[in-house]
N, C-alpha and C positions, 0 to 999 in steps of 0.2 A: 456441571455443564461440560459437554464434551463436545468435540463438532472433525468432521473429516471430509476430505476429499481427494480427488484427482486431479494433478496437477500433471501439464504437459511442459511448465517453464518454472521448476522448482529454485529454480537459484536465486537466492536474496538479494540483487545486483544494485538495484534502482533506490537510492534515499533522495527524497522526496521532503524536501527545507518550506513548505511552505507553511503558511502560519495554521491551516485548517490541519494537516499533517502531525504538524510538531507540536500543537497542542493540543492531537488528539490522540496519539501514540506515539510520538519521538522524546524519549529520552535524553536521547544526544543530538538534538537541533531536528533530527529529522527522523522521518518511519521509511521501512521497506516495504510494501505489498508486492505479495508474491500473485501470480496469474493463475487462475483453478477456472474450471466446466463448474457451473451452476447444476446441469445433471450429474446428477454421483454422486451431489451434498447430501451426507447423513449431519442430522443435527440434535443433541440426546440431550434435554432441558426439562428433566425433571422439575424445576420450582421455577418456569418458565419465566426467566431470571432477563431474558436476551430484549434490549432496546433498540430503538433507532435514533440516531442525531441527524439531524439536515441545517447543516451551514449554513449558516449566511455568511456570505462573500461579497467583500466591498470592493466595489466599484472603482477604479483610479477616478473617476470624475461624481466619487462619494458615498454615488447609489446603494443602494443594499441588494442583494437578487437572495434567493431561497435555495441552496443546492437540491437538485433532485439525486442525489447521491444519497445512498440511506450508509449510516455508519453505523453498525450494528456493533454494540458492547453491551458487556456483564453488566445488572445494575446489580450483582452482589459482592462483587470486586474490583469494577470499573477497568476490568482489562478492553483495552479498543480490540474487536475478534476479525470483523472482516466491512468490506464494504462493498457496496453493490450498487450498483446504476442501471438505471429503467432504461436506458439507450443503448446500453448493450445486456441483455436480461440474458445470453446465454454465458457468460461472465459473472465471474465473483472471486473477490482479491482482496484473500485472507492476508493480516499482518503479517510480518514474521515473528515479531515479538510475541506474538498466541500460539504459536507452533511450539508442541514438546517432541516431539520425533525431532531428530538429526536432519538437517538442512545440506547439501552440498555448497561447499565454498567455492563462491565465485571466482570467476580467474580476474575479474575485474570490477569494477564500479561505478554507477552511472548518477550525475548528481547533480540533479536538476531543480527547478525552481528558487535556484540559488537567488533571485533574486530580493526575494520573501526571507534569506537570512536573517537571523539576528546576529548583532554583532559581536557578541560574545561566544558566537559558533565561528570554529577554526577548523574548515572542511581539510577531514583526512584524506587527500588529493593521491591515490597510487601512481605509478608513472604510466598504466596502462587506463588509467580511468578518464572517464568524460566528464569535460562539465556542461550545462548550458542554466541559463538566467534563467530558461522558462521551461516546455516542454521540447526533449529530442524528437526527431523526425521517425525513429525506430521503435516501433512496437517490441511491449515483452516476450510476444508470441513471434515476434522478426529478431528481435536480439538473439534469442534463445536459438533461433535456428539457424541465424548467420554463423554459431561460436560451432553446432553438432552438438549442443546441449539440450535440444528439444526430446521430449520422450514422447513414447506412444502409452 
């Protein structure tokens, strides 16, 4: 299974500690998703191997809801590949950990949903990096262009 696209905000910047994140692609507490155009996606699935997962997300006051988030992964390696949401359908935000091409290193790091930590995670805090408990106010597609990192 192979999968490609276009990305106008390639840099791995954003880990993302939240429990639906980190136990569905974070290795080390947390996943990156990088930002990609939904048109451009080629996806070559020969033994038409690709799933979707839909979270369920608990409620601070218990509830359960259903993510309408589709998390698309290998069922023949369980690698987590990208994820996609019906609220923004021209969007799709491949992991970084599925990426085999060469990524650009970020000049910084943004690290959020810290508040979904587990304790045994000891955020690698840079001195130019963000944190915030929940989500930042700054899109990947406004991060990327505030830095002169966005591409065409």
């Amino acid at each position: 299974m192979h999968f490609g696209m276009h990305s106008h905000t390639p840099q791995p910047y954003q880990r993302c500690y939240c429990t639906i994140c980190r136990k569905t692609a974070g290795g080390g507490g947390y996943a990156i998703n990088l930002g990609a155009l939904t048109k451009g996606m080629h996806v070559e699935d020969p033994h038409k191997a690709i799933r979707v997962f839909h979270a369920e997300i608990m409620q601070e006051d218990g509830a359960c809801e259903r993510s309408t988030a589709e998390r698309n992964f290998c069922s023949r390696c369980a690698t987590a590949l990208w994820l996609f949401s019906p609220e923004w359908p021209e969007l799709i935000h491949p992991f970084a950990s599925a990426i085999d091409s060469d990524l650009p290193v970020p000049p910084s790091s943004v690290h959020l949903m810290l508040k979904y930590k587990p304790s045994w995670v000891v955020p690698q805090v840079g001195p130019k990096d963000q944190t915030f408990d929940l989500y930042p106010e700054q899109s990947i597609d406004d991060w990327h262009r505030s830095r002169g990192l966005w591409l065409k």
